[in-house]
C-alpha positions as a Python dict, from the first residue, in 0.01 Angstrom:
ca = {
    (1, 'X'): (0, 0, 0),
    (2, 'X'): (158, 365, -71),
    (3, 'X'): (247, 569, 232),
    (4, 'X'): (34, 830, 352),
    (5, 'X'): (120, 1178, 560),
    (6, 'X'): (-54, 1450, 634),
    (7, 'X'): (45, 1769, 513),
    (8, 'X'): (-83, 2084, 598),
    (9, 'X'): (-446, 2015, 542),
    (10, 'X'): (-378, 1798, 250),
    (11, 'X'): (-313, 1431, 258),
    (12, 'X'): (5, 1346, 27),
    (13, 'X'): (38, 986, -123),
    (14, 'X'): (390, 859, -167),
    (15, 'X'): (488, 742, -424),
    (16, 'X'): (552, 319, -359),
    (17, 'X'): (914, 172, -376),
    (18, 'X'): (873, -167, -521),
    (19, 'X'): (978, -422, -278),
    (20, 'X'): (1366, -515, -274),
    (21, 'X'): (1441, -233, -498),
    (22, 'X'): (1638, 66, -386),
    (23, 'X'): (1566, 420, -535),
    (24, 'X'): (1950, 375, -662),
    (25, 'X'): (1812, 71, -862),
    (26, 'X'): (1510, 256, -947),
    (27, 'X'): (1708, 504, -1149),
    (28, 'X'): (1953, 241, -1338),
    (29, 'X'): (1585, 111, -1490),
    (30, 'X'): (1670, 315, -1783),
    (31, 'X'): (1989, 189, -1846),
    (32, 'X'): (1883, -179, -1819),
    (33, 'X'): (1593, -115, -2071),
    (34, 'X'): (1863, 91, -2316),
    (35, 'X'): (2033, -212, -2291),
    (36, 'X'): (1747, -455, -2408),
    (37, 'X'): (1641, -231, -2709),
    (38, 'X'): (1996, -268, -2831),
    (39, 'X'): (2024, -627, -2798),
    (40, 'X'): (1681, -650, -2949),
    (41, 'X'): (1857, -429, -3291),
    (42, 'X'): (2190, -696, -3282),
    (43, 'X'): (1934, -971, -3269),
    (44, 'X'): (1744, -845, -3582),
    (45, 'X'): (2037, -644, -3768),
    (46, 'X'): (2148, -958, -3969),
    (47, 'X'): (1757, -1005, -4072),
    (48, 'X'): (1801, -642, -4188),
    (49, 'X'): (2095, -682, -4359),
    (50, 'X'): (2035, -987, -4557),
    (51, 'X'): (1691, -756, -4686),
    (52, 'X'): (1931, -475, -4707),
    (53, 'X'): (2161, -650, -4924),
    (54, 'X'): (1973, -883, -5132),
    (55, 'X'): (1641, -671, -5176),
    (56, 'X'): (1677, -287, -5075),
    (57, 'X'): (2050, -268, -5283),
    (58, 'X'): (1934, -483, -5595),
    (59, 'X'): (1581, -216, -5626),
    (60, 'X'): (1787, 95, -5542),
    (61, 'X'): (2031, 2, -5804),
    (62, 'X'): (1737, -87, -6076),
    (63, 'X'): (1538, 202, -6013),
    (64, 'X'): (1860, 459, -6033),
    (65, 'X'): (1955, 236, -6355),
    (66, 'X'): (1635, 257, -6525),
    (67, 'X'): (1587, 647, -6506),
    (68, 'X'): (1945, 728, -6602),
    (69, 'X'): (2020, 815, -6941),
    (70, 'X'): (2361, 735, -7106),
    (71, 'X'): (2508, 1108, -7030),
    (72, 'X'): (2452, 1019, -6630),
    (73, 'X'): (2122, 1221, -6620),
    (74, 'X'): (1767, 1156, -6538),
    (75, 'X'): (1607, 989, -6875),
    (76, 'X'): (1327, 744, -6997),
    (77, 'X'): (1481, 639, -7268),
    (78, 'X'): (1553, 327, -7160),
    (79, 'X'): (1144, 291, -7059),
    (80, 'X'): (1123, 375, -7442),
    (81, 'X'): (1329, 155, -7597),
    (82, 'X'): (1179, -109, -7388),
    (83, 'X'): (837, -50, -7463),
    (84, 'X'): (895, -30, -7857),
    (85, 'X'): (1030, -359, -7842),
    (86, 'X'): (893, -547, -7612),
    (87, 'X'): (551, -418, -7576),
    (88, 'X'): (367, -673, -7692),
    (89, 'X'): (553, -909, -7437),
    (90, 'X'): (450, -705, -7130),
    (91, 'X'): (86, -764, -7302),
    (92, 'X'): (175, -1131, -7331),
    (93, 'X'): (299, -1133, -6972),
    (94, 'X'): (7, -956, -6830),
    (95, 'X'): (-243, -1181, -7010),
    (96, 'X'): (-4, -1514, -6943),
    (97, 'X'): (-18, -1412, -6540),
    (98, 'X'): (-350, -1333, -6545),
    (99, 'X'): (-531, -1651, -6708),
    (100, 'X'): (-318, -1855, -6527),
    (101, 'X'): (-436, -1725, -6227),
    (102, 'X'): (-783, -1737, -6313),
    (103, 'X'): (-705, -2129, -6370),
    (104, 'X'): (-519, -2174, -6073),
    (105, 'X'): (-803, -2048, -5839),
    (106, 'X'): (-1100, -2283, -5980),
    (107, 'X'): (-877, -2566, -5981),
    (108, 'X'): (-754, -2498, -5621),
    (109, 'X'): (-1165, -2420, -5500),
    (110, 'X'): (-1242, -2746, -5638),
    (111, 'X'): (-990, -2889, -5448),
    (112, 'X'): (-1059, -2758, -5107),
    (113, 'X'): (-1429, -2773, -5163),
    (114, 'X'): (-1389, -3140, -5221),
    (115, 'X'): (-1179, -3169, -4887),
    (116, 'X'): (-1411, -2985, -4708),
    (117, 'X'): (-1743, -3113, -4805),
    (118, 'X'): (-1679, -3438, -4999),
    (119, 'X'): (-1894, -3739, -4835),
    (120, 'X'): (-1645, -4029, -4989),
    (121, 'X'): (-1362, -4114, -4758),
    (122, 'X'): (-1164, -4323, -5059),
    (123, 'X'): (-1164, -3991, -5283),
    (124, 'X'): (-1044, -3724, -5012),
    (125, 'X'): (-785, -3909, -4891),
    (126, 'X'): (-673, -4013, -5229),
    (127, 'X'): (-673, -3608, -5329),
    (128, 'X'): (-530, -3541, -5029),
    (129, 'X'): (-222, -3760, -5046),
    (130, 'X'): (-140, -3640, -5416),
    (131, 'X'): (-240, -3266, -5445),
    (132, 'X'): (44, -3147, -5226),
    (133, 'X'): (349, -3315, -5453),
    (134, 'X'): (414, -3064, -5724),
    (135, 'X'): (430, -2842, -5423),
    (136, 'X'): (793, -2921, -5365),
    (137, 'X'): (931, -2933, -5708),
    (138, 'X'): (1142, -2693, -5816),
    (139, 'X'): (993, -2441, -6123),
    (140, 'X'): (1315, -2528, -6335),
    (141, 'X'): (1201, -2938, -6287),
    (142, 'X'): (882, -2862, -6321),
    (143, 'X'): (933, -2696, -6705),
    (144, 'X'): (1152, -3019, -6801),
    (145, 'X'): (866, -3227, -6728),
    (146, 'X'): (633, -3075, -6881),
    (147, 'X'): (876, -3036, -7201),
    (148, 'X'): (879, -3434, -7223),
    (149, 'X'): (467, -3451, -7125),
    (150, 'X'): (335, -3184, -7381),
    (151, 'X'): (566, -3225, -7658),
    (152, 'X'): (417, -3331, -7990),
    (153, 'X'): (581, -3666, -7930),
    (154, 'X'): (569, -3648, -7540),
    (155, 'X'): (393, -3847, -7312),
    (156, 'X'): (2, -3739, -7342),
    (157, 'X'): (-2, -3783, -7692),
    (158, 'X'): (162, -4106, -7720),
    (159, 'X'): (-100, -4220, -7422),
    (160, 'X'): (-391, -4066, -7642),
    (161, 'X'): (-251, -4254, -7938),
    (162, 'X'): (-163, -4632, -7758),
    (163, 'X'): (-557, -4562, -7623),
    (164, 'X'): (-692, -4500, -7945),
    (165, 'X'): (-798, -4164, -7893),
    (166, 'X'): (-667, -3992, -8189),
    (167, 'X'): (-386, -4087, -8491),
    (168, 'X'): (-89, -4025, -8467),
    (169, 'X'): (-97, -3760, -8747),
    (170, 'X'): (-319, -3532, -8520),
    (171, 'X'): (-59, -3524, -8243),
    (172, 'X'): (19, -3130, -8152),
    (173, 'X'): (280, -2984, -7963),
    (174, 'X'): (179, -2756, -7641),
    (175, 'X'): (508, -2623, -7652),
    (176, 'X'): (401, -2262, -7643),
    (177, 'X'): (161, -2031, -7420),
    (178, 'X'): (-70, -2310, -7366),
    (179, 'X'): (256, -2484, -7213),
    (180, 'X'): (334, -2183, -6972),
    (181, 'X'): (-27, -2179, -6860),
    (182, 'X'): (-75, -2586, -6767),
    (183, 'X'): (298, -2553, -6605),
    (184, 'X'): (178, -2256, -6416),
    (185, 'X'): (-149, -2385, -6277),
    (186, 'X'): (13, -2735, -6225),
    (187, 'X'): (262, -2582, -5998),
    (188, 'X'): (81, -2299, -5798),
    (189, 'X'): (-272, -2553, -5752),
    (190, 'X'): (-139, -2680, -5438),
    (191, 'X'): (-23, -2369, -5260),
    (192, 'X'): (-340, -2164, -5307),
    (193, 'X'): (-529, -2533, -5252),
    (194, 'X'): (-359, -2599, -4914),
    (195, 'X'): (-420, -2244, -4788),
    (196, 'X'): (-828, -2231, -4851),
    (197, 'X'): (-816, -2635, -4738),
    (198, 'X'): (-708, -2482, -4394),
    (199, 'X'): (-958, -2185, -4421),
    (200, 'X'): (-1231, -2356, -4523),
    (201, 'X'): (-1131, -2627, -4244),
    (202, 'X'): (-1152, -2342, -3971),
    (203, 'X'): (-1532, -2230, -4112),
    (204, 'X'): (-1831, -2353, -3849),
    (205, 'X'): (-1942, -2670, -3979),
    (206, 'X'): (-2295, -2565, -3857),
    (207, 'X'): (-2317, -2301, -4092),
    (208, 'X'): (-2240, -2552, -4366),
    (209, 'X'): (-2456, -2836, -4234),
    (210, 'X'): (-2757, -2588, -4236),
    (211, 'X'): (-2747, -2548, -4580),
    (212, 'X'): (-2725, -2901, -4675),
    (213, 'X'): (-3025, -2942, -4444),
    (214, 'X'): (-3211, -2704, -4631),
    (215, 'X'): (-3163, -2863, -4959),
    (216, 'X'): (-2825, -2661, -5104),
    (217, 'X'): (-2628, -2912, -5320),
    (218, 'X'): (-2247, -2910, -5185),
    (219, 'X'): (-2120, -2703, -5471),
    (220, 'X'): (-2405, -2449, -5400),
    (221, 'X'): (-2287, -2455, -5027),
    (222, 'X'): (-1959, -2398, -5143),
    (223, 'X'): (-1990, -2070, -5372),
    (224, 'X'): (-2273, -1881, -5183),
    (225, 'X'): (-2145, -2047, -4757),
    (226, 'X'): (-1809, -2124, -4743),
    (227, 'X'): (-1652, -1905, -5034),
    (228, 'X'): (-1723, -1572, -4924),
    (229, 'X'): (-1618, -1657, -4539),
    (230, 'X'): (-1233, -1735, -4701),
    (231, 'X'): (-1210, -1435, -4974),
    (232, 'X'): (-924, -1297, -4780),
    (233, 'X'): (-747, -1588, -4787),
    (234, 'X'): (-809, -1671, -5149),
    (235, 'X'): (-692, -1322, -5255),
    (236, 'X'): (-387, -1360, -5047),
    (237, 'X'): (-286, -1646, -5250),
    (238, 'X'): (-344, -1551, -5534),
    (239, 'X'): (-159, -1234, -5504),
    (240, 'X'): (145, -1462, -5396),
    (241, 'X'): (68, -1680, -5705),
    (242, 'X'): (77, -1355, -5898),
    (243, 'X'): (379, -1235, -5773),
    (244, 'X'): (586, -1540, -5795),
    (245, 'X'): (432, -1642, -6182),
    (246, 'X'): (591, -1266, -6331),
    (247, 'X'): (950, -1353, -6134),
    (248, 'X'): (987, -1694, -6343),
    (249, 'X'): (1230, -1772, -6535),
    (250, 'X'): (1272, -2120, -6645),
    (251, 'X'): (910, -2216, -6727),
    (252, 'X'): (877, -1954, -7062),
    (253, 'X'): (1227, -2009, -7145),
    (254, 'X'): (1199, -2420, -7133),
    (255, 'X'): (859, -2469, -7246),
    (256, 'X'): (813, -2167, -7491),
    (257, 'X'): (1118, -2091, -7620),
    (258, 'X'): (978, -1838, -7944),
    (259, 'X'): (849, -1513, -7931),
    (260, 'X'): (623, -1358, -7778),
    (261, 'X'): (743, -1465, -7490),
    (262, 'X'): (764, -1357, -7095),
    (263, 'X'): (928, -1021, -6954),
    (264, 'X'): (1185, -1220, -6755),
    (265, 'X'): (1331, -1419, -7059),
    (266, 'X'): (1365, -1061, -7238),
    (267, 'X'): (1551, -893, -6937),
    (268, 'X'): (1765, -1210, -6929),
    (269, 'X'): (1846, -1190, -7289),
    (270, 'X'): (1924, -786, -7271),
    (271, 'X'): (2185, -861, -7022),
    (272, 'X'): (2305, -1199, -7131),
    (273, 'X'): (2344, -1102, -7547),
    (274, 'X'): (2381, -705, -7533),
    (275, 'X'): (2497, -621, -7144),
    (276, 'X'): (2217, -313, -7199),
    (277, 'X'): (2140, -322, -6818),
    (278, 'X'): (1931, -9, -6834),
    (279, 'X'): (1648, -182, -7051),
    (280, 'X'): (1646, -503, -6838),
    (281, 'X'): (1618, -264, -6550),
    (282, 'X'): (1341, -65, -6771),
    (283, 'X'): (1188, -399, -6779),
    (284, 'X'): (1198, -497, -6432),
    (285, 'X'): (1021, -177, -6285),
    (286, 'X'): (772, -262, -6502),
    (287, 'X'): (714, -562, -6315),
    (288, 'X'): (725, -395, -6024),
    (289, 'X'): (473, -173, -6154),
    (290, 'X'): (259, -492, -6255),
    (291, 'X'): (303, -642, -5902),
    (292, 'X'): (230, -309, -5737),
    (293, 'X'): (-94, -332, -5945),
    (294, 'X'): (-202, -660, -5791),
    (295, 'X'): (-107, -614, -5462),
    (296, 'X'): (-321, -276, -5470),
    (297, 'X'): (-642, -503, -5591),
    (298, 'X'): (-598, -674, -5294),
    (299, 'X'): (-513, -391, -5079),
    (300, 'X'): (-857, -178, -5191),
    (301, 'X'): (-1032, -523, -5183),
    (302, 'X'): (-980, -561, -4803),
    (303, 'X'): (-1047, -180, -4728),
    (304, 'X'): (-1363, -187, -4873),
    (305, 'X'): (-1467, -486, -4700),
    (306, 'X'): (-1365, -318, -4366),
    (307, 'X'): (-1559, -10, -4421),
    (308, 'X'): (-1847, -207, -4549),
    (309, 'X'): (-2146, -192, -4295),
}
């Protein structure tokens, strides 16, 4: 309890000395908290270098590279030159990114909705023992298989043919933008599937079992019950998804190796054939610009469902 005197007319409450501690160690509080804040900055300055060095340098760099001209002074020229050449590949990229995306979440919302509301035990755990693999393969393993699956004599038309499904005349490579797109969705499925599995796993199952009660087919619980509870999540995902497709290298260059082709294979081939590092850095704020786009999507999508009433 603090210790009370009277003074004057007043009554004056003391101000409490915490038990065992000495006014002397009352004043070296300071100190020992100075002392924590800067072991909290050594224990996060190698985090903050590693971002410094491998992310905040690299962007600096691009962005002072991009708007300098070849006299030392600010210039677009290099934004010029790249859009006069490669301007229909940013178009290509865009649309590539985009569809694939598209793809990517149907397939992964039929996944988790059969995980989440499928009645057969033999097909969920069948699904959910095999979505997960292409998870863990690399993008660069990932294009080489899909070189030797979709090639015109690869393995899905040699299957069609041994089946009888078609001659072997009518066999057509997918070695182009259709390639890109299957290798895309193939790869990304499971991430964006594995992170609305656990959403949708986290939704009351009351809320789901009262529509079925009330006559809603599962895929009708799905769309109007259970998708609009994980939005969020979904557009979280896909943003990642998004993000990781436009920094790809090996998948256009492997699987669609002619033009039009993906922004990455032209900023590799500025630097690689020409060393013209301004127009591969042109390029590559242009994807930041694209990225920026799709994270603001997001961004404005999750304000406006905040503010909503």
């Amino acid at each position: 309890m603090p210790d009370r005197f009277r003074h004057g007319s007043r009554i004056v409450v003391a101000a409490p000395i915490c038990r065992g501690m000495t006014p002397d160690h009352a004043e070296k509080r300071p100190n020992m908290s100075l002392s924590q804040r800067q072991l909290a900055l050594l224990l996060i300055a190698p985090g903050l270098a590693l971002v410094g060095a491998l992310f905040l340098y690299p962007l600096c760099f691009s962005l002072i590279s991009a708007f300098t001209g070849p006299g030392g002074g600010f210039s677009l020229q290099a934004f010029a030159k790249a859009y006069e050449l490669y301007s229909g590949d940013i178009l290509f990229t865009i649309l590539i990114v985009v569809t694939s995306c598209a793809l990517t979440a149907l397939a992964a919302i039929a996944i988790a909705g059969t995980l989440t509301l499928g009645e057969s035990r033999w097909v969920v755990g069948t699904l959910k023992a095999l979505y997960r693999w292409p998870l863990f393969i690399p993008f660069i393993v990932a294009a080489q298989c899909m070189r030797t699956f979709l090639a015109k004599n690869g393995l899905m038309n040699n299957t069609f043919v041994s089946m009888g499904l078609m001659e072997p005349l009518q066999a057509m490579s997918f070695l182009d933008w259709r390639g890109i797109i299957i290798t895309f969705v193939w790869k990304q499925t499971p991430f964006v599937a594995l992170l609305l599995a656990g959403a949708l796993a986290s939704i009351d199952r009351a809320t789901l079992e009262a529509g079925r009660n009330l006559g809603a087919s599962r895929l009708r619980v799905l769309i109007e019950l259970a998708l609009p509870q994980v939005m969020p999540t979904l557009l979280v995902a896909l943003v990642l998804s998004f993000v990781t497709m436009l920094s790809v290298l090996s998948v256009p260059m492997m699987v669609a190796g002619s033009q039009p082709t993906m922004l990455t294979v032209d900023m590799a081939f500025r630097i690689n054939a020409y060393g013209d590092y301004a127009t591969a850095n042109a390029l590559g704020v242009i994807t930041y610009l694209i990225s920026a786009g799709a994270a603001i999507i997001y961004l404005r999508h999750g304000m406006a469902k905040e503010n909503a009433p």
